[in-house]
N, C-alpha and C positions, 0 to 999 in steps of 0.2 A: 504493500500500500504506500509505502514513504517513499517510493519511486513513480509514483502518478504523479502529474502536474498541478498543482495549485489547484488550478480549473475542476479536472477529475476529481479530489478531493474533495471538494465543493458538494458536488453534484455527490456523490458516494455518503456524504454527512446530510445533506436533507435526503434522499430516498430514505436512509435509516429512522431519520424521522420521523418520516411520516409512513413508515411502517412500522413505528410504534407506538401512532395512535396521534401526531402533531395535527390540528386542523392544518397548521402552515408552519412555515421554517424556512430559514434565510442561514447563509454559512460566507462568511468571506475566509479565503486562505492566502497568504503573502508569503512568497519565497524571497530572500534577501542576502545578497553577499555586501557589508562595509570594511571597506579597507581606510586606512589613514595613517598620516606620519608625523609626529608630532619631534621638533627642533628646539631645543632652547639654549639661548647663546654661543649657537654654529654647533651643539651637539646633540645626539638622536638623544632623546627623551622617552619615546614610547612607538612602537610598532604595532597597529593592529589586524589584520582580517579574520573576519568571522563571517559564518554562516549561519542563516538562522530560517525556519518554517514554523509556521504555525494555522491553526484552523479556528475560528471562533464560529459558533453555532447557536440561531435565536431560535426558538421557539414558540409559536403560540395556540393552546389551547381554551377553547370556550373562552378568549378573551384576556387570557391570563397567560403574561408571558416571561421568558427566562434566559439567559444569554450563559454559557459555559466558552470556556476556548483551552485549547493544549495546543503545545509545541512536541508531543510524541503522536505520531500519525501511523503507529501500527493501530491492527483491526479490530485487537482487543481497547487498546485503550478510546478508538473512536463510539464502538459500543457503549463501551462508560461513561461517554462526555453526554452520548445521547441520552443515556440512563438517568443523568445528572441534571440535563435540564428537563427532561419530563416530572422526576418528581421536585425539582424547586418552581418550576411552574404550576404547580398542586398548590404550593404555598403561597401564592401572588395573588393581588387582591386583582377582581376583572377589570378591564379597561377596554371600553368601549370602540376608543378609539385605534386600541393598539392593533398591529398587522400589516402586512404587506399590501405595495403601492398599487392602483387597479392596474392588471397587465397594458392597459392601450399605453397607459404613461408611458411604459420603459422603455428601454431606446432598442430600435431594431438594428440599423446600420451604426455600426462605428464610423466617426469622423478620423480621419488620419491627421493626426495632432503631433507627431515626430516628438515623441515622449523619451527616445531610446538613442541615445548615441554611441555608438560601437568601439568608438575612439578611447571613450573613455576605458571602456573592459579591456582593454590593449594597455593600457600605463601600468608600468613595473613598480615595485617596492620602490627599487632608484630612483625612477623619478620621479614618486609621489617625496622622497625625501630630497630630494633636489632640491624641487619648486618651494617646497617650506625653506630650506636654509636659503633660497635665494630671497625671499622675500625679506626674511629676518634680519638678513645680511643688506638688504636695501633700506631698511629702518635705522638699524644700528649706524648705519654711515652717511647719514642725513646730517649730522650733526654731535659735537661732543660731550653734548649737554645730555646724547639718549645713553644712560648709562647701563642701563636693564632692560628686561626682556622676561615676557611672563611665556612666552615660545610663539611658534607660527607653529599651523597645522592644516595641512592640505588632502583632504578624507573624500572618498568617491564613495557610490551606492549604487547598484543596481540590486534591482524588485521586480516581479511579478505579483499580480494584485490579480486574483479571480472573486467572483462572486456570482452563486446560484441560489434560486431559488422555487420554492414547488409553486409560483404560478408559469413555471417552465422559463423564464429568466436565465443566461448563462451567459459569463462574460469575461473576458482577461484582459487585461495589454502588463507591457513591459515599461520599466520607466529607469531612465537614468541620472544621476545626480551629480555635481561634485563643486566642491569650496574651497578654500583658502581663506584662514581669519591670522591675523599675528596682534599683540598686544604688548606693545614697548613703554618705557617709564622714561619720563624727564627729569633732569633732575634743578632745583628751586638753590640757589646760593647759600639758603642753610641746610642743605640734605635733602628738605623734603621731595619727594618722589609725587609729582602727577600722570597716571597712567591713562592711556587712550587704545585702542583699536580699530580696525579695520577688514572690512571682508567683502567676500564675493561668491556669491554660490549664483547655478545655474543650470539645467537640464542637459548644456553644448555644451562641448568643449572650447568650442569656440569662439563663445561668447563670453567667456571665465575674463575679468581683466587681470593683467598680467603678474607676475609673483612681483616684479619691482616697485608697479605704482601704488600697488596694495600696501607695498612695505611704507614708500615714502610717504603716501597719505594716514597711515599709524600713526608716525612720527611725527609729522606737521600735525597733528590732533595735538597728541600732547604735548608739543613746544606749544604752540598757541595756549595752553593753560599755565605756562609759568608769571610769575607775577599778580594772579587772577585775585581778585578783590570783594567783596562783597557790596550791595547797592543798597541803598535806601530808600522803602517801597513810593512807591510811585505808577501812574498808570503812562502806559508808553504805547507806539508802534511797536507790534513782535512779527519778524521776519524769520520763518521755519527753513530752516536747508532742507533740502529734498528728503533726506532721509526720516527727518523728523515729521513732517508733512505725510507724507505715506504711512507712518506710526499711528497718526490723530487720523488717517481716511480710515485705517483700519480700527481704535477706538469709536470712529461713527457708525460703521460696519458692526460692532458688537453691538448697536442702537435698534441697529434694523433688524434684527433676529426675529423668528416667529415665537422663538418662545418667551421675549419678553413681550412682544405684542399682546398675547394670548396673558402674562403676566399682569400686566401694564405695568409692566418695570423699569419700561423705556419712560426719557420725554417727549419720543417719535411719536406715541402712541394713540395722538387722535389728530395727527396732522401729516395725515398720506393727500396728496393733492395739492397741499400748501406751499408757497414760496416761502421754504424755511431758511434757507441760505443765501448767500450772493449769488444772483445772475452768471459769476464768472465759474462757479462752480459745477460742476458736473461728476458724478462719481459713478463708476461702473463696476459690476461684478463681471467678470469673466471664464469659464473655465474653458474656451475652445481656442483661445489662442494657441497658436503654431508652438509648441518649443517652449514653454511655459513653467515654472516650476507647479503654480498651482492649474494645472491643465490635468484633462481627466476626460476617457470618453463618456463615461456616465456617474454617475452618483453612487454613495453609497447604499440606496436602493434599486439602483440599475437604470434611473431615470434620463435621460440621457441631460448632458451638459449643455448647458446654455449662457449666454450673453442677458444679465438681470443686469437693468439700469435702477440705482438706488436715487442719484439727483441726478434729474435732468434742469440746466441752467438754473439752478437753484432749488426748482423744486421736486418735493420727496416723494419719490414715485411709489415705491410701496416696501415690503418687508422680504427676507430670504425665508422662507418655509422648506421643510423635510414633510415627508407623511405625514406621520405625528401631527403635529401641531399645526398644519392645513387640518386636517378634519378637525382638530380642536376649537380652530377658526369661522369652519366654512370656508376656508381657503383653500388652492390648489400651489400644490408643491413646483418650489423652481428650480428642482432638480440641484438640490443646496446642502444635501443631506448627505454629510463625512463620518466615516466610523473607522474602528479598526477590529483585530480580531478581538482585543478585550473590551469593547464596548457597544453599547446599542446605536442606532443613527442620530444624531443630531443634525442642526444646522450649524452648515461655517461656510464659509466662502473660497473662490477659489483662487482667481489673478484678480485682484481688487486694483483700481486704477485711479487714481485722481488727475481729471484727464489736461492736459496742458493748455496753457492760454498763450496769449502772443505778446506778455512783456520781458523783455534782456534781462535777467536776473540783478544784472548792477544797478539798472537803474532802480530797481525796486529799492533798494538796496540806500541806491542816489537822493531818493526822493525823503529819507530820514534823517531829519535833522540831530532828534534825540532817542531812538532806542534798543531794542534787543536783539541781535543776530542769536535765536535759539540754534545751540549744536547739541545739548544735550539734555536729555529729560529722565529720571529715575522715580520709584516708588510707584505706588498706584494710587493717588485721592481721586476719584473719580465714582460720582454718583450718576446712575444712568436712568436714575427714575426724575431725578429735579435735573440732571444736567449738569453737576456743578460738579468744574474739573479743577484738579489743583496739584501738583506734580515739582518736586525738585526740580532744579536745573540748572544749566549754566550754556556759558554763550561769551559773546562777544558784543561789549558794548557800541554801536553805533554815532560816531561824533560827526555831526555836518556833512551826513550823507556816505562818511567812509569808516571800515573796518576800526574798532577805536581797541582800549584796553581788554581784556579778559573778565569776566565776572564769573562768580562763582558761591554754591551756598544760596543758593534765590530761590525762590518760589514763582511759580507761574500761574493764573489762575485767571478763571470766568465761567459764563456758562456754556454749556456747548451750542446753544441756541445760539446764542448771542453771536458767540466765535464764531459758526459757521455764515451770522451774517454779515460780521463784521470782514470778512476777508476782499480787500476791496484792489489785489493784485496778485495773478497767477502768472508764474513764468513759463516761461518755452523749454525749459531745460529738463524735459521729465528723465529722473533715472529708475531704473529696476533695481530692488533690492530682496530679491528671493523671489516671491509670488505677490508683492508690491509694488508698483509704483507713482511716483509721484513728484512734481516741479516745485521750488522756490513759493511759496506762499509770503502774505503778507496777512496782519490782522490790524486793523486799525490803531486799538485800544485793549490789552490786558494789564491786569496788574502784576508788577514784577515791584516782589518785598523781601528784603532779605530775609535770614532762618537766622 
């Protein structure tokens, strides 16, 4: 049995199923080899590849359902797992709603979405530890001030991802991954040490940016924080660097979920139709883009992937739904539903985009007399039923339009309403940062108060 493909496994764990009595049953199985190499201060640190398989398996009876998963895929032990959610699905209380999506949903044809890059499964042990010490090695010699190094490490993946189900649903693809992160330290005239990082992950290999400039943009992170000061609160213009922008689309993204809809534990939640944001904003779910980290032929119920627009020019077009919580709604699934083998389906998203507008990043930038180039944000204050965000940070002060001193220890805060109206400049410069992306933003007016 542990020589059948994902796929077969699948299909072999719901027939057992429901020939022991499942009204219905769902099984995802994931085959995975990760390798990585991890460098620190030009020596190997850590070496690893691993293989790994495993099967999770739902079940639902009269309403009442159960989820088991194992990484042992002999015939006894898949018996067992079946065994195992028949009687804890005995114990569950009924739900109505729980159960598999109506077969018309699921997706019949695969879209060809170039999930799988071959290139990658060809790079040696060497030169998965190359590309780290080169990068580490471009950090470290940026400058004399970088004294440290918390290592670089440059990790691939490939997966196969099936998933079957008894409304005769059956489904696979292959996907492939790989990164480069390094984390260097500055060092401050009395010792102290400010650290920063850098990365790049990506489905291609060749679209990975390079082991050098990942190093030197490490580096330049954390020289930019020597000297850094703390502010005195004040409300100002805050300008998001792309990365940080793509961070808050995906904070508004956890807004639009069907299960806080269904909760009302959003502040979305009785203003789908409304112009809730700037005009200049636009925000999109995607999971069918080409070459994608978050790209996917179908769902974690097999619905096939789609293009959900969250804001269109401002306004909020509607919520991400799974199964579940459409029928909880009266709502229909956008095909939004992510699981893995230890869990049941939820909603999440998949290439989330905050889509770019036509201003030059500098000028955005130009046009601030006095306030905050946000580069970094930590903790989680963040209330999504009133809106009200409030998050560490640091950055770079803004004087008379150009890059000013470092700030640091600050507080960032508003409501997210508010934020998403007040953003009253989008740049042209969108970057990908995994299954994100997102341009230069601007926000009118936040408070930035020291800590």
């Amino acid at each position: 049995m542990s020589d059948l493909t994902p796929l077969a496994i699948a299909q072999r764990l719901v027939e057992k199923a429901r020939a022991a009595g499942a009204d219905e049953a769902d099984a995802m199985a994931i085959r995975s080899t990760d390798s990585e190499a991890t460098v620190r201060l030009q020596e190997v640190e850590k070496v690893i590849e691993a293989s790994s398989r495993g099967v999770g398996l739902r079940v639902i009876v009269g309403g009442r359902q159960a989820l088991v998963s194992t990484s042992d895929l002999g015939e006894t032990a898949l018996d067992e797992s079946v065994a195992k959610a028949m009687a804890l699905a005995e114990l569950a209380e009924p739900d109505e709603h729980a159960g598999l999506p109506d077969p018309a949903d699921q997706m019949r044809t695969a879209a060809e979405l170039q999930l799988y890059d071959e290139s990658i499964e060809a790079i040696s042990g060497k030169e998965r530890i190359a590309r780290a010490m080169a990068c580490e090695q471009a950090a470290l010699a940026v400058d004399d001030r970088i004294t440290n190094s918390d290592g670089a490490t440059f990790a691939t993946r490939l997966a196969e991802v099936a998933l079957a189900d008894s409304n005769g649903f059956a489904g696979s693809y292959v996907g492939s991954s790989v990164s480069l992160a390094v984390e260097v330290m500055a060092e401050e005239e009395d010792g102290r040490l400010k650290n920063d990082y850098w990365q790049t992950s990506e489905r291609q290999l060749h679209r990975l940016a390079d082991a050098e400039s990942v190093g030197r943009e490490a580096a330049a992170r954390a020289l930019r924080q020597l000297g850094a000061s703390k502010r005195a609160t004040i409300r100002v213009p805050v300008v998001w660097e792309p990365r940080l922008a793509a961070g808050f689309a995906g904070v508004v993204a956890r807004a639009c979920s069907g299960e806080a809809f269904f909760r009302r534990s959003t502040f979305l939640a009785e203003l789908q139709g409304e112009a809730v944001a700037s005009s200049l904003v636009t925000i999109v779910d995607d999971s069918t883009l080409s070459g994608r980290l978050g790209s996917r032929p179908f769902d974690g119920e097999g619905i096939g992937s789609r293009r959900n627009v969250l804001f269109q020019e401002g306004v909020f077009e509607g919520f991400l739904f799974d199964t579940y919580n459409a029928r909880r709604t009266g709502k229909s699934s956008t095909g939004s539903a992510t699981r893995s083998v230890t869990s049941l389906p939820q909603v999440g998203n998949g290439n989330l985009t905050l889509e770019a507008g036509e201003r030059d990043p500098a000028s955005i930038i130009g046009e601030v007399e006095d306030g905050l180039y946000l580069t970094t944000l930590m903790g989680f204050g963040i209330n999504f039923t009133t809106g009200d965000f409030s998050r560490g940070a640091a950055g770079l002060w803004i004087r008379n339009g150009e890059l000013a001193e470092p700030v640091t220890e600050i507080n960032v805060s508003g409501n997210m309403r508010e934020m998403l109206s007040s953003i009253d400049a989008v740049g042209s410069d969108v970057e990908w940062f995994g299954g994100a992306a997102a341009p230069t933003i601007r926000m009118s007016e936040l408070t930035v108060s020291g800590t």
